[in-house]
C-alpha positions in Angstrom: 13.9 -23.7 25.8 11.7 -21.3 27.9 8.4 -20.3 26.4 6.8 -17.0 26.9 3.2 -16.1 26.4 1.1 -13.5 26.3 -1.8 -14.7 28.4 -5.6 -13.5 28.1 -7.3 -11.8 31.3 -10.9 -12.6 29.5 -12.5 -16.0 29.0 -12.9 -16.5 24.8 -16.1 -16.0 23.8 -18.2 -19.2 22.9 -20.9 -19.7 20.4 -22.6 -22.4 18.1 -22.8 -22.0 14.3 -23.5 -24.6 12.1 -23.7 -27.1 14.5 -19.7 -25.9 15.5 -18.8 -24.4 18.8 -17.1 -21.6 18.1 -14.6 -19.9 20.2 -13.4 -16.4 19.8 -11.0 -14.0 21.5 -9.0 -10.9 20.5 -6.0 -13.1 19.2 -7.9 -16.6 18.3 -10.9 -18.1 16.5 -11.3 -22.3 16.7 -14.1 -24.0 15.4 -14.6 -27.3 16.6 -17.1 -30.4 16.2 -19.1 -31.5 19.2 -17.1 -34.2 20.2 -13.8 -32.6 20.0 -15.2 -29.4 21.7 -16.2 -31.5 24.7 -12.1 -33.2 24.0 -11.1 -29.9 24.1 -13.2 -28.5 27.1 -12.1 -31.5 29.8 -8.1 -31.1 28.8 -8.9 -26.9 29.1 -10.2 -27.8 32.2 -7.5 -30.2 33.5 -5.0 -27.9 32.5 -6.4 -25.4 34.6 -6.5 -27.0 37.6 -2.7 -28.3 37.1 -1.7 -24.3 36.5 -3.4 -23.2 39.6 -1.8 -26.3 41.9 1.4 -24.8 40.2 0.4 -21.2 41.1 -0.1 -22.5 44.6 3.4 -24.4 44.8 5.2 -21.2 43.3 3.5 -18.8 45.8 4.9 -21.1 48.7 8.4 -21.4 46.9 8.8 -17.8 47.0 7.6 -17.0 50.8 10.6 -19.7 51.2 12.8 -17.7 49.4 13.1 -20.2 45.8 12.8 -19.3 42.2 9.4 -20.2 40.9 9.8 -20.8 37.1 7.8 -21.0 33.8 9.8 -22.9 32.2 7.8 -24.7 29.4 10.7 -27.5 28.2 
């Protein structure tokens, strides 16, 4: 299964309302409680450094001559 996305160029927007943090973008709006905000924030930011070691890998795979994929599954 391949999985295609249409990825943001802008960061979301992040505010605090009600004692939520509050994210908002032009396709998404999460609210979240403290703790699972700061959940959220470490796997956001692990996730990010996995995608750009990935961009890294693919922009060497392809100087080589390979197929660099985004194959999800």
């Amino acid at each position: 299964m391949r999985m295609t996305l249409n990825a943001e160029e802008q960061p979301l927007k992040v505010d605090v309302l009600n004692g939520e943090v509050v994210m908002t973008g032009p396709r998404v709006a999460i609210a979240l409680h403290p703790t699972a905000a700061t959940e959220t924030a470490q796997r956001l930011l692990a996730a990010a450094d996995l995608a750009i070691e990935q961009a890294r890998a693919g922009a060497v795979q392809r100087l080589d001559g390979g197929a660099a994929s985004n194959d999800m599954f």
